[in-house]
C-alpha angles and dihedrals in degrees: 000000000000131000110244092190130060109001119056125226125181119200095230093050102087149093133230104244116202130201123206093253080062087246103152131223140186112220115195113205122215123240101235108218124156126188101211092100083063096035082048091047089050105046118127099167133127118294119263089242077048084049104050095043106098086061092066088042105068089038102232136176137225123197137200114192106199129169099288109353128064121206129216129187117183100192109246084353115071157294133250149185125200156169131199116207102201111193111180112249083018132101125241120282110194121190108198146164143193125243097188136314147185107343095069128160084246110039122199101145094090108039109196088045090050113039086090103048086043097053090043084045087053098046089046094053088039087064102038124055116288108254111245129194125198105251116179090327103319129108097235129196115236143193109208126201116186124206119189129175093087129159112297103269102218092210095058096045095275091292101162119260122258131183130181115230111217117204113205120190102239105158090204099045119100095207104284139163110262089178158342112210120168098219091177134015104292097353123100149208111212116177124209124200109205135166088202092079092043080092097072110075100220091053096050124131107254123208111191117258120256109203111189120226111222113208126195127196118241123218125293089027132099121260083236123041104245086235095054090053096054092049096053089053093050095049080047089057098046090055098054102079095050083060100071108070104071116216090240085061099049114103121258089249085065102052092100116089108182114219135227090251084107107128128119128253100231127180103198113312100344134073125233120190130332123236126214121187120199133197121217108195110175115056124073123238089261097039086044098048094043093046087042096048095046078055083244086122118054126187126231128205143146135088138214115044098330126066132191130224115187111186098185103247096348110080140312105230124183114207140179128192130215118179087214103041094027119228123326124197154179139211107230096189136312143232129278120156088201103051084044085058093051095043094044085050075075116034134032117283096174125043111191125199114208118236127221094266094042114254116129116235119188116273105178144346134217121216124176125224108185130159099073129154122303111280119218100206094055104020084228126104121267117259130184142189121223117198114190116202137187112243133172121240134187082219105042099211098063116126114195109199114189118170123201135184123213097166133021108287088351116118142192109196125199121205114179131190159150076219090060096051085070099060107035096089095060097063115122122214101285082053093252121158137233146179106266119244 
């Protein structure tokens, strides 16, 4: 049967399909219409520098954590790169640039100085074409914002670095950083994925449109193709055995089901780091926080050769299996509260992100795991640091483990998940974790 709302279908726009058994069909094609040219013409909304403002407001900050950089985009501030060089017994060196900060063609950063410049910016970019970038295949509508003033690039005769910070409507996204890519010598391309511009109508996330085609069969042929039939009832027996084993009998090495949130995160040519994102699907949230946190339930992650197994304050063990050689496997680095104290004396063991009404809730925490195998690249043991983040997540058990390596046997590992929100606000100063009360 047909829709009669939405789609429109007209009973003269169709063609005769034909199968190779000559059973004969009437496919009604939809009209496609969409109303977003008239929804975009009558819009009287806020701005999307209007829109966005709340985000440079609160001043508020997006990283991205790759092999070797760290980026860093303070909202209507700057933006940074960095790397920390962390010697034991020494302290940290950091080597950083700025990518731009504060003047910028579009200020925001001073209020009472930009609302000006910003109104006359939007009604400049109302009246010309929307800028687009291609984004995984998708022409996508953007709102940039430059900031100039970087650091003096010594290859283009220490004029300072720019970048232009493209803000892209995603209405899931929680303002990251999609991407860093250096277009020209010393000037840069950083994407933004927020839900705050997904108000105004010409900067919406657009899905493509997926019109059904309704077929009727014409006299003297079946309401089914026969073909059609006998496939359905092939892809209903190929589903039957893998009915039988219900989830409650599998074994506990088996409660992890990987995802297909598989894919690499990749920076031009060359990969990065691989994400694997595991579901744990027995344990309640209480069960789940207490056992994690006694480091009786471990977290595993990875995927490609390498796999990752995180014990909380236990070890960090990376492991690969092979059904011919067994399972090898090697201690990344291991627990002591007190080395974790000395080394968090130094670092930062808590990262905090400011709320709209200006109270900090906990973003992140460091913990340090040294005291690894034996490396034999650097004759020292492996350690690793293991940053646990809060992430949201449609299944909520959901646990998201990436390991990078930014100097010879030396890790950062990301674990990332909705578990861990629960948890973050109860760190103490050296970012150690307990149950909530």
């Amino acid at each position: 049967s047909q829709p009669t709302t939405g789609v429109l279908y007209k009973e003269d726009n169709y063609i005769i399909m034909t199968t190779v058994d000559k059973e004969k069909y009437k496919c009604l094609l939809p009209l496609i219409a969409s109303g977003n040219e008239e929804e975009e013409k009558d819009y009287k909304g806020p701005t999307p520098g209007e829109l966005l403002e709340p985000l440079f407001k609160q001043s508020s900050c997006s990283y991205r954590i790759e092999s070797y950089w760290t980026y860093e985009v303070c909202h209507g501030k700057h933006i940074r790169q960095y790397h920390e060089e962390k010697e034991t017994g020494q302290k940290i060196n950091i080597q950083e640039y700025y990518l731009g900060s504060m003047i910028m063609k579009t200020p925001l950063s001073e209020p009472e100085e930009s609302q000006e410049l910003s109104c006359a910016y939007d009604l400049l970019l109302s009246l010309t074409q929307i800028p687009t970038k291609n984004i995984e295949g998708q022409m996508t509508p953007y709102y940039p914002v430059e900031l100039g003033n970087g650091t003096p690039c010594s290859l283009r005769q220490n004029l300072p670095r720019s970048s232009t910070v493209m803000y892209i409507c995603h209405p899931e996204a929680k303002h990251e950083i999609l991407s860093v890519a250096e277009v020209t010598t010393c000037e840069y391309e950083v994407v933004i994925l927020t839900p705050l511009l997904c108000n105004h109508p010409k900067y919406r996330f657009r899905a493509s449109p997926v019109n059904d085609i309704f077929c009727q069969s014409l006299p003297g042929s079946p309401l089914k193709p026969h073909n059609l039939e006998q496939l359905e009832k092939q892809q209903e027996m190929l589903k039957m055995p893998f009915r039988r084993v219900k989830e409650e009998e599998m074994p506990s090495t088996k409660e992890e089901k990987f995802s297909s949130i598989h894919k690499p995160v990749a920076v031009g040519s060359h990969q990065l780091l691989t994400v694997g994102t595991t579901h744990i699907s027995k344990l309640t949230d209480e069960q789940l926080i207490k056992e994690f946190l006694s480091g009786s339930y471990c977290f595993h992650g990875g995927v490609g050769w390498w796999k990752y197994e995180f014990c909380y304050g236990k070890y960090v063990h990376q492991y690969h299996e092979d059904k011919e050689s067994g399972k090898t496997s090697v201690v990344v680095g291991t627990w002591s509260k007190e080395e974790h104290i000395e080394w968090s004396r130094k670092n930062a063991a808590r990262t905090f992100y400011l709320r709209e009404d200006g109270t900090q809730t906990v973003r992140m925490v460091s913990h340090f795991y040294g005291n690894g195998d034996v490396c034999d690249l650097t004759d020292k043991p492996r350690q690793v640091t293991v940053k646990l983040k809060c992430k949201e997540s449609d299944s909520p058990h959901a646990v998201t483990i990436y390991m990078l390596e930014p100097h010879s046997c030396q890790y950062i590992l990301g674990v990332e998940s909705p578990v861990i929100c629960k948890i973050l606000d109860t760190a103490d100063e050296y970012g150690l974790l307990s149950v909530p009360s």
